[in-house]
PDB file as gemmi writes it, atoms N, CA and C in Angstrom:
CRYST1    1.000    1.000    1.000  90.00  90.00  90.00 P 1                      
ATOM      1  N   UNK A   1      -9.750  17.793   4.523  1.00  0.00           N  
ATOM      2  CA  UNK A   1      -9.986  16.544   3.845  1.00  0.00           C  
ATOM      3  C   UNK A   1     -10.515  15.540   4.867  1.00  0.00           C  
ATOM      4  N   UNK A   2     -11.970  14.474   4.291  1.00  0.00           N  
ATOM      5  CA  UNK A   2     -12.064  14.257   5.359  1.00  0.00           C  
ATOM      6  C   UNK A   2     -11.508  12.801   5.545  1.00  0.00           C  
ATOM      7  N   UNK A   3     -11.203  12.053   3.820  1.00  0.00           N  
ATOM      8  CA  UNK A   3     -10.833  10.798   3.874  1.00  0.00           C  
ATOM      9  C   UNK A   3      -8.989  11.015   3.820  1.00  0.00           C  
ATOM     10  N   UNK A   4      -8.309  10.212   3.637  1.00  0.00           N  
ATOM     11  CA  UNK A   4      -6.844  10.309   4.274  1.00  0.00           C  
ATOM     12  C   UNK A   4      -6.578   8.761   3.365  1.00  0.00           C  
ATOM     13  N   UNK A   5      -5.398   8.559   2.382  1.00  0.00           N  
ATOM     14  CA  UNK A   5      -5.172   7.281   1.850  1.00  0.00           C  
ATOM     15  C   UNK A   5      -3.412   6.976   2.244  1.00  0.00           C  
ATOM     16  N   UNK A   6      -2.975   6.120   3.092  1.00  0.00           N  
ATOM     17  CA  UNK A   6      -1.687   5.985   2.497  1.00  0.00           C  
ATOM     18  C   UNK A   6      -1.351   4.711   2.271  1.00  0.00           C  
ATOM     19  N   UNK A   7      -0.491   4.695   1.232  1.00  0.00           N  
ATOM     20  CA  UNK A   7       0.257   3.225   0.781  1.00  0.00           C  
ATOM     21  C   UNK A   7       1.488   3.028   1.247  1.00  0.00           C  
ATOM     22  N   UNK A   8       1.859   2.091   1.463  1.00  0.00           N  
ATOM     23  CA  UNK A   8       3.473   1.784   1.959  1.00  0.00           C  
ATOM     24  C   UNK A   8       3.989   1.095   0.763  1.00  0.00           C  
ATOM     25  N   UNK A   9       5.203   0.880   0.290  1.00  0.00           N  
ATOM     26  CA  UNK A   9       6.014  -0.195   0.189  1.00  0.00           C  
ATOM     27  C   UNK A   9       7.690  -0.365   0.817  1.00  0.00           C  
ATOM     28  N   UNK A  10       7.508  -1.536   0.874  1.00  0.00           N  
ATOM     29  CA  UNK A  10       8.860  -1.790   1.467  1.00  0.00           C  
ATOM     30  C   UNK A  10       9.914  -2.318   0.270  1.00  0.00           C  
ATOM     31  N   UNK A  11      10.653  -1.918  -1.037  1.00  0.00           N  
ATOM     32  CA  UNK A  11      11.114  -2.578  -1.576  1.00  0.00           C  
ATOM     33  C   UNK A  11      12.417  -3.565  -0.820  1.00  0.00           C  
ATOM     34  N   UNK A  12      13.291  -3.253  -0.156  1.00  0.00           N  
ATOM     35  CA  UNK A  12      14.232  -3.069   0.356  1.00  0.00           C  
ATOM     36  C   UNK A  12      14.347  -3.537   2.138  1.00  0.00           C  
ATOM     37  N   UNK A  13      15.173  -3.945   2.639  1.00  0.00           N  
ATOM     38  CA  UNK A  13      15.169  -3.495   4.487  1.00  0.00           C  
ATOM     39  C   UNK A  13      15.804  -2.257   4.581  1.00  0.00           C  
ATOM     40  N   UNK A  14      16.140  -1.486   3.235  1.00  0.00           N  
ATOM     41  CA  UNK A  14      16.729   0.036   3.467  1.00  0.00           C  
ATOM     42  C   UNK A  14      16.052   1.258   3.304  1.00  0.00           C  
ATOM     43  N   UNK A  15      15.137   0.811   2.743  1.00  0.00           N  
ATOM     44  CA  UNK A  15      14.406   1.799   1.744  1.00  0.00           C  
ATOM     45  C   UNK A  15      12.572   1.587   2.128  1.00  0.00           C  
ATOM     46  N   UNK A  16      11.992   2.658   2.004  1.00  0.00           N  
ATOM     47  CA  UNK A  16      10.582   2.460   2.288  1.00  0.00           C  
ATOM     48  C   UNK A  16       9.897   3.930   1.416  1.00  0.00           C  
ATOM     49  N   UNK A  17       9.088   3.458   0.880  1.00  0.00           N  
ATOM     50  CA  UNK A  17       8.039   4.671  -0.182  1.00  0.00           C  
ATOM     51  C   UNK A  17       6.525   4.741   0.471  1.00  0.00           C  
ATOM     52  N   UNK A  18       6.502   6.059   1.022  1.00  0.00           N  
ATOM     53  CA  UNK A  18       5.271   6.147   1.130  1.00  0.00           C  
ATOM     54  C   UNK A  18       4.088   7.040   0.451  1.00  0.00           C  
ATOM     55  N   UNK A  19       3.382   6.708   0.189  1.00  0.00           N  
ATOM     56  CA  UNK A  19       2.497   7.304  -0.448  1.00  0.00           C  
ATOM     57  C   UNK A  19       1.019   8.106  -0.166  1.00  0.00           C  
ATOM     58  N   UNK A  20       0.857   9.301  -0.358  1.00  0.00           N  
ATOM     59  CA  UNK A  20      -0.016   9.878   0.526  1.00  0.00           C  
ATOM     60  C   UNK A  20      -1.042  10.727  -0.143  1.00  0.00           C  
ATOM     61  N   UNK A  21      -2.123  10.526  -0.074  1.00  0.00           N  
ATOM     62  CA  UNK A  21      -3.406  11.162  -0.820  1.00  0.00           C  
ATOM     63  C   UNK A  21      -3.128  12.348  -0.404  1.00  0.00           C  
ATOM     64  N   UNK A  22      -3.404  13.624  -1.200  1.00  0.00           N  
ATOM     65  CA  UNK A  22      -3.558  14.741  -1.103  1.00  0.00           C  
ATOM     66  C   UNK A  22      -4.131  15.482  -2.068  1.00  0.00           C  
ATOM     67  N   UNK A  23      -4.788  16.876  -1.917  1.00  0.00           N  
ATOM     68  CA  UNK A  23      -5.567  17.446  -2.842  1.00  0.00           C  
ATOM     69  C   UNK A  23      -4.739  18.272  -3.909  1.00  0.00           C  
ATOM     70  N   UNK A  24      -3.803  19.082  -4.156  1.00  0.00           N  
ATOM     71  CA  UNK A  24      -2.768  19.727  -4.662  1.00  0.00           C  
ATOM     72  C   UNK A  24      -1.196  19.081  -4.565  1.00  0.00           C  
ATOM     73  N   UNK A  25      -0.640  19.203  -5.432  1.00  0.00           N  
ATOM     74  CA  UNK A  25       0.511  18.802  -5.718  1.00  0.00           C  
ATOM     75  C   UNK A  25       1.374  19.201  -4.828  1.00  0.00           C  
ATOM     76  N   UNK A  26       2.206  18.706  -4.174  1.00  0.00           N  
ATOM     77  CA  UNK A  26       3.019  19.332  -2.787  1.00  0.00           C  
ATOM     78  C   UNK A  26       4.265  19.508  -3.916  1.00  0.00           C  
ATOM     79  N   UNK A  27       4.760  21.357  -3.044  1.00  0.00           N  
ATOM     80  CA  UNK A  27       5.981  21.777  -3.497  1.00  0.00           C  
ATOM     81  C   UNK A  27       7.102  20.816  -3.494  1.00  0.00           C  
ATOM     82  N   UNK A  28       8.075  20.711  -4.118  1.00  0.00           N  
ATOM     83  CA  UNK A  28       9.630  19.855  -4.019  1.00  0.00           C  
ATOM     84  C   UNK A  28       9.553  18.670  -3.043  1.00  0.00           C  
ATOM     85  N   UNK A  29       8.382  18.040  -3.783  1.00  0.00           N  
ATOM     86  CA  UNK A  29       8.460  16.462  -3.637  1.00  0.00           C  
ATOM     87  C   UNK A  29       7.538  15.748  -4.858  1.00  0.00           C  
ATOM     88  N   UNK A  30       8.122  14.888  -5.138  1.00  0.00           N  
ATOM     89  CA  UNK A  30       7.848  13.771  -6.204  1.00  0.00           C  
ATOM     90  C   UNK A  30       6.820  13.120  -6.070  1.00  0.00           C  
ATOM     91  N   UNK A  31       5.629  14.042  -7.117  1.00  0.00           N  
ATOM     92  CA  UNK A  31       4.337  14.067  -6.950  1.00  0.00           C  
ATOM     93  C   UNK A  31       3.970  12.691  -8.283  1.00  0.00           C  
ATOM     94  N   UNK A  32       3.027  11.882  -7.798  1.00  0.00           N  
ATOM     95  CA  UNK A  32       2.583  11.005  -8.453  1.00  0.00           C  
ATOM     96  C   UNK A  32       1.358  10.909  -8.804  1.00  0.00           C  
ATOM     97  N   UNK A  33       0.514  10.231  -9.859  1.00  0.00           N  
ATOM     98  CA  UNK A  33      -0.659   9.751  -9.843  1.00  0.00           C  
ATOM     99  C   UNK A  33      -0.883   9.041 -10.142  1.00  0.00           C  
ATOM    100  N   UNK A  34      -1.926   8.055  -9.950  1.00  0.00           N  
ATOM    101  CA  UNK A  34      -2.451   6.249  -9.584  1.00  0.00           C  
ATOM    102  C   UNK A  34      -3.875   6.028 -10.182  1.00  0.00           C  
ATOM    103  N   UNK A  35      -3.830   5.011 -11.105  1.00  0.00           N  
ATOM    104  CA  UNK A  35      -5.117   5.218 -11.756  1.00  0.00           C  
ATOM    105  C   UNK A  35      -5.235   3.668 -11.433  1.00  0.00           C  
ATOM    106  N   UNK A  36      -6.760   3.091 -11.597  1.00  0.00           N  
ATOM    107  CA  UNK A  36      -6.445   1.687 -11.774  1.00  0.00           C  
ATOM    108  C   UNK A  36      -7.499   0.873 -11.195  1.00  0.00           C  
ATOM    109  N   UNK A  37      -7.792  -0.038 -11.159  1.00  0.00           N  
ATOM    110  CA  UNK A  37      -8.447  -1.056 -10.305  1.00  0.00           C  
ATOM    111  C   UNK A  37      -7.648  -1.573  -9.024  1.00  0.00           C  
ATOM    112  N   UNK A  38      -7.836  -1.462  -7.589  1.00  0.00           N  
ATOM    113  CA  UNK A  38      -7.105  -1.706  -6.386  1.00  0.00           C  
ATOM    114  C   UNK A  38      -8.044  -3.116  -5.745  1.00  0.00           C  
ATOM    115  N   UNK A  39      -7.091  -3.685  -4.999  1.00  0.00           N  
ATOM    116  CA  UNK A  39      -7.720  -4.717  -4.695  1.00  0.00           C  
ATOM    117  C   UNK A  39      -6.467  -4.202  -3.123  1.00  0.00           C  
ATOM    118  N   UNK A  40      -8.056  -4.774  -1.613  1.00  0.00           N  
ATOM    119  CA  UNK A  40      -6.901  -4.292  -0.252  1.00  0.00           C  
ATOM    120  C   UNK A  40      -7.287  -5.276   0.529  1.00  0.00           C  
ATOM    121  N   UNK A  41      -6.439  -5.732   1.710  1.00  0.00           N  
ATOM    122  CA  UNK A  41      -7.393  -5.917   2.956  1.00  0.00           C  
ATOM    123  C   UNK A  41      -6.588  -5.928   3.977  1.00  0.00           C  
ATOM    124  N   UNK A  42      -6.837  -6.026   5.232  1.00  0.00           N  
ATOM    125  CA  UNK A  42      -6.058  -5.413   6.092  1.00  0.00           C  
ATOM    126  C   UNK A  42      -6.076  -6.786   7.107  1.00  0.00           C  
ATOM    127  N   UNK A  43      -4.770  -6.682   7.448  1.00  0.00           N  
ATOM    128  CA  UNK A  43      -4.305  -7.987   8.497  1.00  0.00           C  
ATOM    129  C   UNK A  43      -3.496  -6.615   9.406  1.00  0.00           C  
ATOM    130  N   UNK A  44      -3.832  -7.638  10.760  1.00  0.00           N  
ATOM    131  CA  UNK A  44      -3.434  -7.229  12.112  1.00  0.00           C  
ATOM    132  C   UNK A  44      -2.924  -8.162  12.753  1.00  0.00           C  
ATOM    133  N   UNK A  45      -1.506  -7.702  13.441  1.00  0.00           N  
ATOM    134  CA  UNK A  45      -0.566  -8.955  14.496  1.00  0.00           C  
ATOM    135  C   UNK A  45       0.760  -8.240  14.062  1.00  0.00           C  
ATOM    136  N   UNK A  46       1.397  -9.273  14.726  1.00  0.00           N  
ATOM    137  CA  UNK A  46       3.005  -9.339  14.744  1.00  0.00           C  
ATOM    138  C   UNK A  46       3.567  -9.010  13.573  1.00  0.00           C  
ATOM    139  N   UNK A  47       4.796  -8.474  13.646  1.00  0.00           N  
ATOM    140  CA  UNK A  47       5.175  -8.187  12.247  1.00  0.00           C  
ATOM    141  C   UNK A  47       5.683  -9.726  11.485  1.00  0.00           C  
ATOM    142  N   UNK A  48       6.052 -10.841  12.831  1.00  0.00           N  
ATOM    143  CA  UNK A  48       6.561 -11.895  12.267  1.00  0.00           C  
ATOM    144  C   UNK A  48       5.296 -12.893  11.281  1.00  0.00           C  
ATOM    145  N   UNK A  49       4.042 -12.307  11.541  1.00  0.00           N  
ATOM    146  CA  UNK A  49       2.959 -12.969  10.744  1.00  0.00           C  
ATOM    147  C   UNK A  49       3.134 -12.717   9.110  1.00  0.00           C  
ATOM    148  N   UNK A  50       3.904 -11.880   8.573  1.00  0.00           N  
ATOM    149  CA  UNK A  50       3.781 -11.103   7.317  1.00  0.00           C  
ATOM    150  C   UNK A  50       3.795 -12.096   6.080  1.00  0.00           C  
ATOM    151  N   UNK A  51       5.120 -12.824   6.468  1.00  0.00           N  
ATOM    152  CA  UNK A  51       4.951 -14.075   5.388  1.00  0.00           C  
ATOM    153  C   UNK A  51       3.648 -15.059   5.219  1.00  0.00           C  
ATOM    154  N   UNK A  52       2.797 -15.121   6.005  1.00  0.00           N  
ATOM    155  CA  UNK A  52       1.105 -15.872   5.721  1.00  0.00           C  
ATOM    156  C   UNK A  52       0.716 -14.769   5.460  1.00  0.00           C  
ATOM    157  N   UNK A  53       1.013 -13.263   6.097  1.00  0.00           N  
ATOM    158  CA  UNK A  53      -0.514 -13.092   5.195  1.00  0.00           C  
ATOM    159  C   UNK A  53       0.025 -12.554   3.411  1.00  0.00           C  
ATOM    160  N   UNK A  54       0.925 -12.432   3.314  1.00  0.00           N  
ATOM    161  CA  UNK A  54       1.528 -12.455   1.990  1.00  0.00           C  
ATOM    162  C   UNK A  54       0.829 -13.824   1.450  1.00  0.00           C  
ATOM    163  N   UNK A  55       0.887 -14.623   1.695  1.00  0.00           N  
ATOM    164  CA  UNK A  55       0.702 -15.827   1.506  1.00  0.00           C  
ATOM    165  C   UNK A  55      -1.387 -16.030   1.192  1.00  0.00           C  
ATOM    166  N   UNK A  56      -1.666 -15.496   2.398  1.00  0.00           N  
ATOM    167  CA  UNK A  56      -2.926 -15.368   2.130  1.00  0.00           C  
ATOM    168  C   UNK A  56      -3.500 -14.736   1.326  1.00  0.00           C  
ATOM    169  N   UNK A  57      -2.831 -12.802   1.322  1.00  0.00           N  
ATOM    170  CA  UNK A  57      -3.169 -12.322   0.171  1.00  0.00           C  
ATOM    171  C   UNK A  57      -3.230 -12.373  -1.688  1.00  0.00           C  
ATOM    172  N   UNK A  58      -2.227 -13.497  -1.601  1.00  0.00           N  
ATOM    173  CA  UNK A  58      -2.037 -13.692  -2.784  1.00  0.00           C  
ATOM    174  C   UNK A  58      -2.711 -15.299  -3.837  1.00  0.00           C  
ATOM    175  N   UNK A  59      -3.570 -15.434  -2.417  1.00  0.00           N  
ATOM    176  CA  UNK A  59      -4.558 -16.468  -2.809  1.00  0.00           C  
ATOM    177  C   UNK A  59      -5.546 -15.499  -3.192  1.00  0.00           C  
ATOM    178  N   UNK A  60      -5.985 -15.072  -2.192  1.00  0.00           N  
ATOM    179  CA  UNK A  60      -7.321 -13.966  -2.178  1.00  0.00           C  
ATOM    180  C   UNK A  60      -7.205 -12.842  -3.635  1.00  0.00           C  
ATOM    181  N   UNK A  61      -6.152 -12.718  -4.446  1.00  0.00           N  
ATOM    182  CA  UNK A  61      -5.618 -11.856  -5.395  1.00  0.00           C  
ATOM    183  C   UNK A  61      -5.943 -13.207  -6.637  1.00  0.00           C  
ATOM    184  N   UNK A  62      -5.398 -14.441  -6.543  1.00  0.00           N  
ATOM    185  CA  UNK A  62      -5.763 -14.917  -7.877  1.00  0.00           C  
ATOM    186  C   UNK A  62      -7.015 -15.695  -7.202  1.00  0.00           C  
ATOM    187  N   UNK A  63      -7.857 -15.489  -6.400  1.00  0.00           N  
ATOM    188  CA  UNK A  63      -9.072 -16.168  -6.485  1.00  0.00           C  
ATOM    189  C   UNK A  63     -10.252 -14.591  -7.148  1.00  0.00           C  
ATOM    190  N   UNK A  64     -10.038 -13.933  -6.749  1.00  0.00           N  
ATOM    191  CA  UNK A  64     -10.573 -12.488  -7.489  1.00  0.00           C  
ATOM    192  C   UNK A  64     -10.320 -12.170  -9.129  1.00  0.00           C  
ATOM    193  N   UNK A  65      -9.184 -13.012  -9.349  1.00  0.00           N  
ATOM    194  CA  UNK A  65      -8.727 -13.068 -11.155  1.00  0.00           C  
ATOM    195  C   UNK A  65      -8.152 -11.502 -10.867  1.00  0.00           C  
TER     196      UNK A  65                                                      
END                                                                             
């Protein structure tokens, strides 16, 4: 494969879901699929920056509608 997708979420400070493009359904794990319109962009720095760019992204999310 030559492209590679993963998603994170953090619901939790306990818990973390990751999510990982693949071509076939992997044995005894909790296989999903994602349909949809995606909207991304990528910030770099400190982890203590997260709250702006949350902040930023979610301008950039209702200025896109």
């Amino acid at each position: 494969m030559d492209d590679f997708l993963l998603l994170a979420c953090d619901p939790s400070s306990w818990k973390s879901e990751l999510y990982m493009s693949v071509t076939t359904e992997v044995p005894d794990a909790e296989n999903v699929t994602m349909s949809g319109t995606f909207l991304s962009r990528v910030f770099d720095g400190p982890y203590k920056s997260v709250p702006e760019w949350i902040e930023t992204m979610e301008k950039y999310v209702s200025e896109k509608g």
